[in-house]
C-alpha positions in Angstrom: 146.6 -24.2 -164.7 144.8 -22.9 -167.6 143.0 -25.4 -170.2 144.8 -24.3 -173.2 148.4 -24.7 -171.7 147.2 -28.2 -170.4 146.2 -29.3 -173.7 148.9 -28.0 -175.4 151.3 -30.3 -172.9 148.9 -33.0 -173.2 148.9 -33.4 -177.2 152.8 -34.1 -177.2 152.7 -36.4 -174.9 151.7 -40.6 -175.1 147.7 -41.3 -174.1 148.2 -43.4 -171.5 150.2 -40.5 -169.6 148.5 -37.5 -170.1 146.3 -37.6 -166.7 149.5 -38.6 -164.4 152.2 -35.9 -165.8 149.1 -32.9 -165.3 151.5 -32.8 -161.9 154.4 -31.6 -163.3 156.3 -28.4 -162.8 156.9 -27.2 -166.2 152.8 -26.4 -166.7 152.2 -25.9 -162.7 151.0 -22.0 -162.4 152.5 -20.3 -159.2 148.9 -21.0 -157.0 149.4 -24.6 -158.0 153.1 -24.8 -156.8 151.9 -23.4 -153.2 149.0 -25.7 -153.0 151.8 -28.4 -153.5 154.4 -26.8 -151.3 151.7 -27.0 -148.2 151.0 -30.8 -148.8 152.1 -33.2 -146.3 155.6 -34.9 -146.7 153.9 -38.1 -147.6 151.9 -36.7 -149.6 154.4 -34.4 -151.4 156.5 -38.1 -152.1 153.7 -39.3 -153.6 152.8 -37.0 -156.2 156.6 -37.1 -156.4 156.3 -41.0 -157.9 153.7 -40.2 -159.9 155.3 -37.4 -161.5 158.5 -40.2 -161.8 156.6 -42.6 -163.4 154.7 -40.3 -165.3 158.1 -39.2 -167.3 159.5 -42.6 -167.5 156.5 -43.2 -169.3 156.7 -40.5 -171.5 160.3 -41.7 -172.6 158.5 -44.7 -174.4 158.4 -43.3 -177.5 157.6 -46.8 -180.0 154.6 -48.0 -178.0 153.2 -46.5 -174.6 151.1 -49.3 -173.9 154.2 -51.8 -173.9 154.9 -54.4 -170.9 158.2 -54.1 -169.1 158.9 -56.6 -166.3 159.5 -54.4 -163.7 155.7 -53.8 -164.3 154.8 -57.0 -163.2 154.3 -59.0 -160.2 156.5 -61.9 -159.5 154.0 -65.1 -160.2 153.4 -67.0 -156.7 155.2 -70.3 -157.9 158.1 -68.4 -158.6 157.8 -66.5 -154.8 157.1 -70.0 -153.4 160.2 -71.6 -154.7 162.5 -68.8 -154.2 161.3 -68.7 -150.7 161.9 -72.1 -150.1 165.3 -72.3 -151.9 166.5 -68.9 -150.2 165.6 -70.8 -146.4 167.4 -73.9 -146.9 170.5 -72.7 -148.9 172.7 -71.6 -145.4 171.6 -75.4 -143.9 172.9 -77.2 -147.2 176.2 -79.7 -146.2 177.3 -79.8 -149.6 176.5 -78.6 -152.7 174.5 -81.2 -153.8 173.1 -81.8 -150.3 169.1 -82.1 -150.9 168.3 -84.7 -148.0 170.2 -83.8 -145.1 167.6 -83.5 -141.8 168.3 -80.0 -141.6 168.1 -79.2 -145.0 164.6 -81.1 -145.0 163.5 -78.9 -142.1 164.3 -75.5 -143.7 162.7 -76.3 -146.4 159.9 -78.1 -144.7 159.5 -74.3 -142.6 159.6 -72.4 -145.6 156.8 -74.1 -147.1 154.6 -74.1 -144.0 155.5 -70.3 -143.5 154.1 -69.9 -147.0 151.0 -72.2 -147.2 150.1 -70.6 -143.5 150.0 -67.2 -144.9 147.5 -69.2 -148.0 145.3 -70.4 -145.5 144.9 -67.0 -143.9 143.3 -65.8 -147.2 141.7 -69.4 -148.2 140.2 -70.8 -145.5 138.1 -72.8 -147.4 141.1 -74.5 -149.6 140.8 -78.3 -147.6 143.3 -79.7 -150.2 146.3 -77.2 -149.1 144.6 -77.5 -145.4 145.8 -81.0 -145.6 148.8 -80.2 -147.1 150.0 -78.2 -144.4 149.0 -80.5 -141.8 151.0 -83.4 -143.5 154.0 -80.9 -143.4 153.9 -80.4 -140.1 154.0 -83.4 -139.4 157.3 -85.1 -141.7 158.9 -81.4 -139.9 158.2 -83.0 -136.6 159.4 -86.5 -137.0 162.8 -84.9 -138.8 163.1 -82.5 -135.9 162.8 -85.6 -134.0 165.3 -88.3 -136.1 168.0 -85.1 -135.8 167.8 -84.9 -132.3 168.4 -88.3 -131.6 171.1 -88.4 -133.7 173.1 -85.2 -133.8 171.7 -82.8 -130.3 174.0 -80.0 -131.5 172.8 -79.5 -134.9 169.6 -80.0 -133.5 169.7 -77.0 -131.0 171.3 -74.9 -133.9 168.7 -75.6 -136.4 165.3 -75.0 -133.6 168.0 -71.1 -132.9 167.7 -70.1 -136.5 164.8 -71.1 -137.5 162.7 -70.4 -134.1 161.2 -73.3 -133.8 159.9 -74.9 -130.5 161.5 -78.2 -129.3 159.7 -81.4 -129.6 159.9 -84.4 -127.0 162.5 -86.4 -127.8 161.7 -90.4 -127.5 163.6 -92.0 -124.4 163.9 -88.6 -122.2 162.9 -87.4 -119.5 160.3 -84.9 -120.8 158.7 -87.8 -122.9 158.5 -90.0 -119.1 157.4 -86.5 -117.7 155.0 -86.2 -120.1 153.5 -90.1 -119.4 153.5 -89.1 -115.8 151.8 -86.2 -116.1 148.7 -87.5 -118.6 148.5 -90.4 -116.2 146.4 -88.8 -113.9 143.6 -88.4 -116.3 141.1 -90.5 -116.6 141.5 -92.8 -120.2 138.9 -91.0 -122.0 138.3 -93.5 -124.4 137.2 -95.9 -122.1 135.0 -93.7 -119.9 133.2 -92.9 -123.3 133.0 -96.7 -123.5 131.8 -97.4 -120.1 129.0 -94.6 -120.4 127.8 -95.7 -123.3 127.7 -99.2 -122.4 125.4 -98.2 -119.1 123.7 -96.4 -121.9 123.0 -99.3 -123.6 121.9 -101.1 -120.6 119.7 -98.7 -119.4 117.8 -98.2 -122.7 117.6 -102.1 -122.5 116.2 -102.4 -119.1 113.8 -99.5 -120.0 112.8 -101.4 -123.2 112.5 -104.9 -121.5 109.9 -102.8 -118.9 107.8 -101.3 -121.6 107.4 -104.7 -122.9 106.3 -106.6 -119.7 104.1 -103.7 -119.2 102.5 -104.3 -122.8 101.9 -108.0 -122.2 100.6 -107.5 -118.9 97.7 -104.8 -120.6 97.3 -107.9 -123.0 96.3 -110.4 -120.7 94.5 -108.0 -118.9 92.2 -107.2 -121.6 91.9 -110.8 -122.8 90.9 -111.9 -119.3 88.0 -109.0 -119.3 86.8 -110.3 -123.1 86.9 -114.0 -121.3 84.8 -112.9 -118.3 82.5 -110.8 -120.2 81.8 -113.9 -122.8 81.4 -115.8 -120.5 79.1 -113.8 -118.6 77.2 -113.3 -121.7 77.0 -116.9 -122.4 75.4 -117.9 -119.0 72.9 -114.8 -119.2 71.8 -116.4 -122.7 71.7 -120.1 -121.2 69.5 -118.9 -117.8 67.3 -117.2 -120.4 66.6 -120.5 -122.6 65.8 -122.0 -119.2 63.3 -120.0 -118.3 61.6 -120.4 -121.9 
């Protein structure tokens, strides 16, 4: 494409398009056509988009710089509760249902579904850390209170939503469960137990350094004793003998 025909093109049409539009095939010479034509299909689609958005740009004739909204990103607290009002719209009982167990667990999912994919990019965020904990938590005591109280809509609700089942209070798997971490030893008391010998053996050792001391003492004040004394009958024999 020759310089003059490209800035002839480029003077008619809106700044912020000039660069994008160089693609089109009204001011594409014949080489530049066959360099396109041997482009990859994926490639091909993509100039294909720019050349799109290139002309819908073009079409702006007041001000080229304008916003539309299809421009823009949805914010994230609009995603967030869209998301959550989306997942728990099929599990609402009424239409002004808003604490129904299963209702609370969609909702409870959708929000830990979101705040998991947060954490993956903000592993630092401790406040939402805790916040996602917290959820999981009211999830499982809901997922809980429903299966105690209505097993069908229970099953229904861990289908859709693929969740795993929790162990249910008064069943077997909860005795199973007791039977099973029975055989452990209670770690909290075998911490206890060590560091109680711990503390007796650091007392007995402590108790023997201190006998040792005071033996060392006496010791040495029975050597000062003998050598005074020593001292003092060399200095009486000598007064004798003057």
């Amino acid at each position: 494409m020759s310089v003059d025909r490209l800035s002839d093109v480029a003077d008619d049409m809106p700044a912020p398009v000039k660069r994008v539009t160089a693609f089109d095939d009204e001011v594409m010479t014949d080489d530049e056509r066959q360099k396109m034509a041997k482009l990859s299909p994926e490639k091909r689609e993509e100039m294909e988009l720019i050349k799109a958005r290139a002309k819908e740009l073009a079409t702006r004739q007041k001000d080229p710089w304008q916003v539309e909204q299809s421009d823009l990103e949805p914010a994230g607290p609009y995603v967030y509760q869209k998301q959550v009002q989306l997942a728990r719209a099929p599990y609402r009982r009424h239409t002004r249902d808003t604490g129904s167990p299963e209702f609370q667990i969609a909702s409870y999912t959708a929000r830990i579904k979101y705040l998991t994919e947060h954490m993956k990019l903000n592993r630092k965020d401790f406040a939402s850390r805790r916040g996602l904990v917290g959820l999981v938590n009211k999830r499982r005591r809901m997922l809980k209170y429903l299966g105690r109280t209505k097993p069908d809509i229970y099953k229904t609700v861990l289908e859709t939503l693929g969740l795993r089942p929790v162990i249910l209070p008064g069943t077997v798997e909860s005795q199973q469960r007791k039977v099973k971490y029975a055989q452990f030893k209670n770690v909290k008391k075998y911490k206890r137990t060590l560091a109680d010998k711990r503390k007796k053996e650091e007392e007995k050792e402590r108790m023997r350094l201190e006998f040792e001391f005071r033996e060392e003492r006496r010791r040495e004040r029975a050597r000062l004793a003998s050598a005074r004394d020593e001292r003092q009958f060399e200095m009486e024999g000598a007064a004798m003998e003057d």
